[in-house]
ROLUM-768931 format. One line per field, with one value per residue (C-alpha): residue in one letter; x, y, z. Coordinates in steps of 0.05 Angstrom, whole numbers. Example, Ala and Ser with C-alpha at 12.3 -4.5 7.8 and 13.67 -1.06 7.14 Angstrom:
2
type = (A,S)
X = (246,273)
Y = (-90,-21)
Z = (156,143)
This chain:
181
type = (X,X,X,X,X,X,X,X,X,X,X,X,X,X,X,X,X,X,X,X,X,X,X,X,X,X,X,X,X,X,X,X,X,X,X,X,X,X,X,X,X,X,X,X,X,X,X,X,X,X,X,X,X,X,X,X,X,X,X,X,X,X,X,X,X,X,X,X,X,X,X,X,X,X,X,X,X,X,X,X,X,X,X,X,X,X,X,X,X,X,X,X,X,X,X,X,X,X,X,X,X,X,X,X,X,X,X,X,X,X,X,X,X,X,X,X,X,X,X,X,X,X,X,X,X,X,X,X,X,X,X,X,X,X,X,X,X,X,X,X,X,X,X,X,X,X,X,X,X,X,X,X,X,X,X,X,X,X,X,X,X,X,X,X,X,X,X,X,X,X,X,X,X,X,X,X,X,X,X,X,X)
X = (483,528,502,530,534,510,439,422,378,333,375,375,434,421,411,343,376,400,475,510,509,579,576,614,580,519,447,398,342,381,342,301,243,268,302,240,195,129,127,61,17,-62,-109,-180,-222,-300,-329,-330,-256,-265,-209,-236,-175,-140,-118,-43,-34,-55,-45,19,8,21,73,114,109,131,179,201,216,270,323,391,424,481,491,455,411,383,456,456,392,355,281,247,234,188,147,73,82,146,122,74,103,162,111,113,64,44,27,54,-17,-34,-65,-31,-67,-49,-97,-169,-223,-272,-311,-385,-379,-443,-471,-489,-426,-372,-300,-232,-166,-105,-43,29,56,121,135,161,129,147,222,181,114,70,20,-20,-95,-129,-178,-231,-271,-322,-299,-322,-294,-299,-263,-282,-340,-325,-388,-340,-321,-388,-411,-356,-368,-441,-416,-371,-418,-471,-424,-398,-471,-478,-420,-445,-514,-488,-450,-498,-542,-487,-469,-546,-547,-493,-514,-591,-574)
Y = (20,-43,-115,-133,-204,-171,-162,-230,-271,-214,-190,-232,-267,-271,-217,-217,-266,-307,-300,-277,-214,-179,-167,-96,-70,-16,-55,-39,-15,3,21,-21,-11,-54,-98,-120,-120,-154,-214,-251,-271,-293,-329,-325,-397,-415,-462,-508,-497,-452,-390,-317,-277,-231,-171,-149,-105,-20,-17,39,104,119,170,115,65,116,158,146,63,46,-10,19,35,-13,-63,-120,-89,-155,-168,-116,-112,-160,-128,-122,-44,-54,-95,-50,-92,-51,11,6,-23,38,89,123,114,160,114,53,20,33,2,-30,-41,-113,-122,-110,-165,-146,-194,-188,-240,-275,-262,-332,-368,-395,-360,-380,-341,-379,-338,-348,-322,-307,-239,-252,-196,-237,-205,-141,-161,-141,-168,-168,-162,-169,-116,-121,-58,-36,20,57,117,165,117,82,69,121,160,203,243,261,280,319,353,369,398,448,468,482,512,568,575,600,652,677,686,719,763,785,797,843,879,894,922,969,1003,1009,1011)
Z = (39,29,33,107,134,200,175,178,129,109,59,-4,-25,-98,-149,-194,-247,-186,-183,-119,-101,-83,-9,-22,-74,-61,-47,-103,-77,-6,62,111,69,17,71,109,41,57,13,32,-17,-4,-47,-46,-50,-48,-15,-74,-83,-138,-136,-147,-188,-140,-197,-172,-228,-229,-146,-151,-170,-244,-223,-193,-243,-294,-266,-191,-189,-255,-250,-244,-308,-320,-374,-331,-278,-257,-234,-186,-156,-106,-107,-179,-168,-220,-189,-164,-99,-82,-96,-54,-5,-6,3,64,128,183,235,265,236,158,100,41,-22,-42,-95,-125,-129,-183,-189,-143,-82,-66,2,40,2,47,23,55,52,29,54,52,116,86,121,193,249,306,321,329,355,292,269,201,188,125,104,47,27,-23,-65,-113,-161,-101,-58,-1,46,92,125,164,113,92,156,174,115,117,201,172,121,173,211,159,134,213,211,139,162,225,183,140,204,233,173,149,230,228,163,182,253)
């Protein structure tokens, strides 16, 4: 893909060490993925005014940080390229949803928020979903080393466990018929 005029302001105009970028060269990282990157960026404040640390870092999967996402390999990549591939933010943003509707992970919170405390949201609304009619929610959940909070899962699975204990038990029924039967 070539860096077009046509596309309108979405694509940047300067490379990662702000210089121009050449409007017929190849687009580093090309696609509409990279085009409409989401770019807001939230901050998370007490009531006191205090901010709780937002951790940005470890939310791409290892095998994209060390293998998939790599500047290009010229002398001066930053020249070339107009998203920081680099950055965890863009790889997750570049992996690929289902649905219309998904989940980003934007970042972890680990420190313990108090219950009865007043917290407010801070957010640059940087990433325009008007031309389209989107629109953005943000979603906290507790997690844990199993993943999420999701009773679902469990229940689903303790169904189909039921359920195949059934068909063994009326297999073993059947089979201890037939031989003594």
């Amino acid at each position: 893909m070539t860096i077009m005029s046509d596309l309108g302001d979405k694509i940047p105009k300067l490379s990662l060490d702000n210089k121009p970028l050449d409007t017929n060269s190849v687009a580093y990282p090309c696609g509409l993925i990279g085009k409409y990157f989401f770019n807001d960026t939230y901050a998370l404040m007490t009531s006191t005014g205090s901010r709780i640390s937002i951790d940005e870092t470890n939310i791409a999967q290892s095998v994209d940080k060390e293998y998939k996402f790599k500047l290009p390999q010229v002398s001066n990549p930053n020249s070339v390229a107009w998203l920081n591939v680099t950055n965890e933010h863009v790889m997750v943003w570049y992996q690929m949803e289902t649905f219309p509707t998904f989940i980003k992970l934007w970042g972890h919170i680990w420190s313990t928020l108090q219950a009865g405390v007043s917290y407010t949201i801070v957010i640059n609304n940087i990433f325009e979903v008007e031309s389209f009619d989107g629109k953005k929610y943000i979603y906290l959940s507790t997690v844990n080393a199993l993943g999420g909070t999701n009773k679902f899962l469990g229940i689903a699975f303790l169904i189909m466990a039921g359920v195949v204990f059934l068909i063994m038990i009326i297999f073993v029924v059947r089979y201890f018929t037939k031989i003594h039967g």
